[in-house]
Structure formats: structure tokens, C-alpha cells
C-alpha positions as CSV (number, residue, x, y, z in Angstrom):
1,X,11.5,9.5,5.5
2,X,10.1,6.2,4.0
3,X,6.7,5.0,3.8
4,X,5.0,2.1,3.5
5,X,1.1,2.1,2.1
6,X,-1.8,0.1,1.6
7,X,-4.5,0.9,-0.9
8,X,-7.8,-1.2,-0.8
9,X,-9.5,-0.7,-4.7
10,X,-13.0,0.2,-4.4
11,X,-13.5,-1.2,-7.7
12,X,-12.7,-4.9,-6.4
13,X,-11.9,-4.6,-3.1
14,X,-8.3,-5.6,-4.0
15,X,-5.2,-4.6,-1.7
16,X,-2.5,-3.3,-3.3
17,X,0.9,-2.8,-0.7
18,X,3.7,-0.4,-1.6
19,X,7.1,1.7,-0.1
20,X,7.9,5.0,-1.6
21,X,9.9,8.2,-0.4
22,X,7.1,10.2,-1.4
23,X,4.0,10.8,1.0
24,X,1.2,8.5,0.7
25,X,-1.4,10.4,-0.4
26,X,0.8,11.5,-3.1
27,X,1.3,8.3,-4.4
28,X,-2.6,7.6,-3.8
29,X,-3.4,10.4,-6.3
30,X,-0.3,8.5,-8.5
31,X,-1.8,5.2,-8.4
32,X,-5.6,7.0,-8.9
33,X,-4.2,8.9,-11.9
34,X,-3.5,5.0,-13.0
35,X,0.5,5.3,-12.7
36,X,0.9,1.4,-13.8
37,X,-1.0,-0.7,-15.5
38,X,-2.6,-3.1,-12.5
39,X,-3.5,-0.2,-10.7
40,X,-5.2,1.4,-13.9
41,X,-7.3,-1.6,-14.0
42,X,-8.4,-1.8,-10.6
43,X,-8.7,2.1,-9.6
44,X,-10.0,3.9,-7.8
45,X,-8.1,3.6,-4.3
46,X,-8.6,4.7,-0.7
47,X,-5.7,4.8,1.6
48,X,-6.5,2.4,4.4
49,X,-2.9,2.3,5.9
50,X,0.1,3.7,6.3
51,X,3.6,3.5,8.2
52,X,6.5,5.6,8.0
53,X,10.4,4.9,8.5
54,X,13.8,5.9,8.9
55,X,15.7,4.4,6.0
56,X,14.2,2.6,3.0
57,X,16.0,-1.0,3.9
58,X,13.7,-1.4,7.1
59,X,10.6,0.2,4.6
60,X,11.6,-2.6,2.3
61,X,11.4,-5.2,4.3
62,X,8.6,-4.1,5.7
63,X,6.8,-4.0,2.5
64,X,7.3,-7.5,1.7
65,X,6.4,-8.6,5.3
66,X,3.4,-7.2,4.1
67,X,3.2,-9.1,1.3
68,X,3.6,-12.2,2.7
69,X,1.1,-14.6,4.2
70,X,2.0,-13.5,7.9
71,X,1.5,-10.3,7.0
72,X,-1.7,-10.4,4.9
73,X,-3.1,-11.9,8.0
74,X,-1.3,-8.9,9.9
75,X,-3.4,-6.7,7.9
76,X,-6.7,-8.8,7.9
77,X,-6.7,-8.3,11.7
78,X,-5.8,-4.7,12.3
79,X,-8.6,-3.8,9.7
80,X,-11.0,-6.0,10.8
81,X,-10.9,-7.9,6.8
């Protein structure tokens, strides 16, 4: 199983979008722990969404659907941003 998660910093209010194989709240508690250096800066993070998948290609591409401008907007509307 793949995932895909979004975090929201509650710091700055800053989104940060991500696929794993691990479960998302375990790599919320990663990213909390400050696992890389943006999200060391901008910690601490909530879990505002997640998806799962079968294979990590479609989790991929997902991801970076995500990350575009379509799918920032995606987001903005599901959340009510």
C-alpha cells in the first residue's frame, strides 16, 4: 500500500504534499521530529489529508498532481482553503 499526504504547518500555515509506503501518521510524527530540513523549519504539522493506493507509480503521480496548480486548487476546494 501507498499513500499520499498532506500536512498543513501550523507554524505558517504552509502545505507540504508527500507519497510514502509508510502510514501517514507515521511520517507526520517523521516530519514533526523535523526529518528534513524545510519541514524542521516550518513544524509542527497536522495531517489534513490523505489517500492511499495500490502501487507507488499511480501514488506518484498522484503526488505531483498535487503539486501542480490544478491540483493546489484541487485541494483549496476540498478543504474549504
Amino acid at each position: 500500500m501507498f499513500y499520499v499526504y498532506v500536512l498543513r504547518s501550523l507554524k505558517n500555515n504552509k502545505r507540504y504534499i508527500g507519497y510514502t509506503s509508510k502510514a501517514p501518521t507515521a511520517k507526520l510524527k517523521e516530519h514533526n521530529g523535523g526529518a528534513t530540513r524545510w519541514t524542521r523549519q516550518n513544524r509542527p504539522f497536522v495531517l489534513i489529508h490523505d489517500e492511499n493506493f495500490g502501487d507507488s507509480k499511480t501514488a506518484r503521480q498522484r503526488e505531483l498532481f498535487l503539486k501542480s496548480g490544478r491540483g493546489r486548487h484541487w485541494l483549496d476546494e476540498l478543504l474549504h482553503l
